[in-house]
Backbone bond lengths (Angstrom), bond angles and torsions (degrees), N, CA, C in turn:
res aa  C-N    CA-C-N  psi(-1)  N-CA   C-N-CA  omega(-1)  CA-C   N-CA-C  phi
1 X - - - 1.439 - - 1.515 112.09 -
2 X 1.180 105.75 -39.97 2.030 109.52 174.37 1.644 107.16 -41.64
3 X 1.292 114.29 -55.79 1.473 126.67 -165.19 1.539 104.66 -57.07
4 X 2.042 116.07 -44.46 1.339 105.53 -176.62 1.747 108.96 -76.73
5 X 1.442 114.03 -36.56 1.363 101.39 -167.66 1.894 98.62 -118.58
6 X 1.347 113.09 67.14 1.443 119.15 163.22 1.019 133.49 -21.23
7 X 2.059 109.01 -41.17 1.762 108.76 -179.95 0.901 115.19 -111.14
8 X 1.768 130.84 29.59 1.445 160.20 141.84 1.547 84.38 -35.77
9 X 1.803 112.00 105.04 1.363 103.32 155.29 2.065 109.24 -95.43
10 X 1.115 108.78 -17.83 1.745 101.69 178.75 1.541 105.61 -68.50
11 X 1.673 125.25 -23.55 1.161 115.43 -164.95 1.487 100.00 -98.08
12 X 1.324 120.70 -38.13 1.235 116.86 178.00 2.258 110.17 -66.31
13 X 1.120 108.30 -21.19 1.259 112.88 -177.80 1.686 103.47 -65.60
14 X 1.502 113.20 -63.38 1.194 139.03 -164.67 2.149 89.95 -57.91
15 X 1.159 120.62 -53.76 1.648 128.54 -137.99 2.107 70.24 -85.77
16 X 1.222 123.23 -40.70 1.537 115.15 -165.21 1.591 102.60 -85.81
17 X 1.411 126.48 -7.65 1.401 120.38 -178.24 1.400 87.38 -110.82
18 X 1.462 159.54 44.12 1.263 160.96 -169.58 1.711 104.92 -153.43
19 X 0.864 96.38 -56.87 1.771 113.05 -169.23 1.637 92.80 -135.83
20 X 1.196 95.06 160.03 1.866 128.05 -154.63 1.640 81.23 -91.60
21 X 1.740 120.56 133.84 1.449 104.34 167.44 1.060 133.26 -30.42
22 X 2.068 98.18 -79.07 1.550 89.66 167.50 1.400 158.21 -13.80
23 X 1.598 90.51 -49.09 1.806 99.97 175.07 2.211 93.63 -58.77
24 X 1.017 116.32 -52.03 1.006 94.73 -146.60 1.737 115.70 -103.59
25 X 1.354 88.15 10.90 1.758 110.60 148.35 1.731 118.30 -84.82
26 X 1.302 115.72 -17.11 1.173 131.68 158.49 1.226 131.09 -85.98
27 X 1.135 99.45 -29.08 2.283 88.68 151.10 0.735 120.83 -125.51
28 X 1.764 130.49 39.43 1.104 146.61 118.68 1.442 118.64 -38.49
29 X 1.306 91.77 -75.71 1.624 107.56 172.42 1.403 120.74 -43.79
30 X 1.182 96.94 -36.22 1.908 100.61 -168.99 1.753 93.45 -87.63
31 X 1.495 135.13 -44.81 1.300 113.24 155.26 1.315 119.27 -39.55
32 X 1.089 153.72 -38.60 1.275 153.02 -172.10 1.513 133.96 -75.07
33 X 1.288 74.05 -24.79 1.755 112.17 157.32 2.129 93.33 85.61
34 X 1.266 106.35 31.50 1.540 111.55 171.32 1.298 134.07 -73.58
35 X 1.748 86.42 -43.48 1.500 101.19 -168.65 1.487 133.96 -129.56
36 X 1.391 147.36 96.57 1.160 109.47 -127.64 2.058 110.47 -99.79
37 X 1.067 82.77 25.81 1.713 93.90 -176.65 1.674 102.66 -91.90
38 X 1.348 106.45 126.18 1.339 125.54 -177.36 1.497 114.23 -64.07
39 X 1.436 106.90 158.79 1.946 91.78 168.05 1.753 99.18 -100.40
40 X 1.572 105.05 -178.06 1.453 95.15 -174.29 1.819 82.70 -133.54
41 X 1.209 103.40 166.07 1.328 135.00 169.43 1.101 130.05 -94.95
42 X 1.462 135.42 77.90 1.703 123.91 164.99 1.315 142.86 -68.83
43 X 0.978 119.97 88.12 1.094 130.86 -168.74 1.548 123.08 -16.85
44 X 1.473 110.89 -44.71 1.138 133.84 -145.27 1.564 84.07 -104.62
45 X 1.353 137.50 -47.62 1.251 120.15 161.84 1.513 126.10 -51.20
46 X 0.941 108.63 -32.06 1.651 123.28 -170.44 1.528 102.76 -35.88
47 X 1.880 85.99 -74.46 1.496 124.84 -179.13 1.515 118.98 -34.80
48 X 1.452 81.94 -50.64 1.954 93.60 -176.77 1.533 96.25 -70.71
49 X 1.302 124.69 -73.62 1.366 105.41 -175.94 1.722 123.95 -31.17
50 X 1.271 102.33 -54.91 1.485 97.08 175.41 1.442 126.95 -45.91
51 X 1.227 116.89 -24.28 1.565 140.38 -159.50 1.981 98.09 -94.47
52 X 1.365 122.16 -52.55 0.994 124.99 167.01 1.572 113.53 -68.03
53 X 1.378 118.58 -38.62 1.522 106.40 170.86 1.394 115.85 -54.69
54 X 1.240 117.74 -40.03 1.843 119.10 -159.96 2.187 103.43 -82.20
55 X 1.651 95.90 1.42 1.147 83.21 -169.87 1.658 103.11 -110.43
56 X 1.364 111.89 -10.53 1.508 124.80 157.36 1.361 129.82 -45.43
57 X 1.395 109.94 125.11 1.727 101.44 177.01 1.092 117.44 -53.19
58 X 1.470 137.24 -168.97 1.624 125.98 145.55 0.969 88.41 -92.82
59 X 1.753 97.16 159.58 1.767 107.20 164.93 1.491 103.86 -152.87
């Protein structure tokens, strides 16, 4: 979804507090067919992001 809507700042906020940019400038790229290095997934970031999201007001 980053790739179709790029100046998505809630999605790019949400996809960079979930996963590490990189990872997901890295399979960006590799959708794009640029780059062929994968992104990776940490688990342990995941979590934490999720954990800091649920503790955010809305705004």
């Amino acid at each position: 979804m980053c790739i179709e809507y790029p100046e998505n700042e809630v999605l790019l906020e949400y996809a960079n507090s979930l996963f590490d940019f990189q990872n997901v400038y890295n399979e960006m790229q590799r959708i794009r067919e640029v780059g062929a290095q994968r992104g990776q997934i940490s688990i342990q970031h995941f979590f934490d992001g999720l954990l800091q999201e649920s503790y955010r007001e809305d705004t």
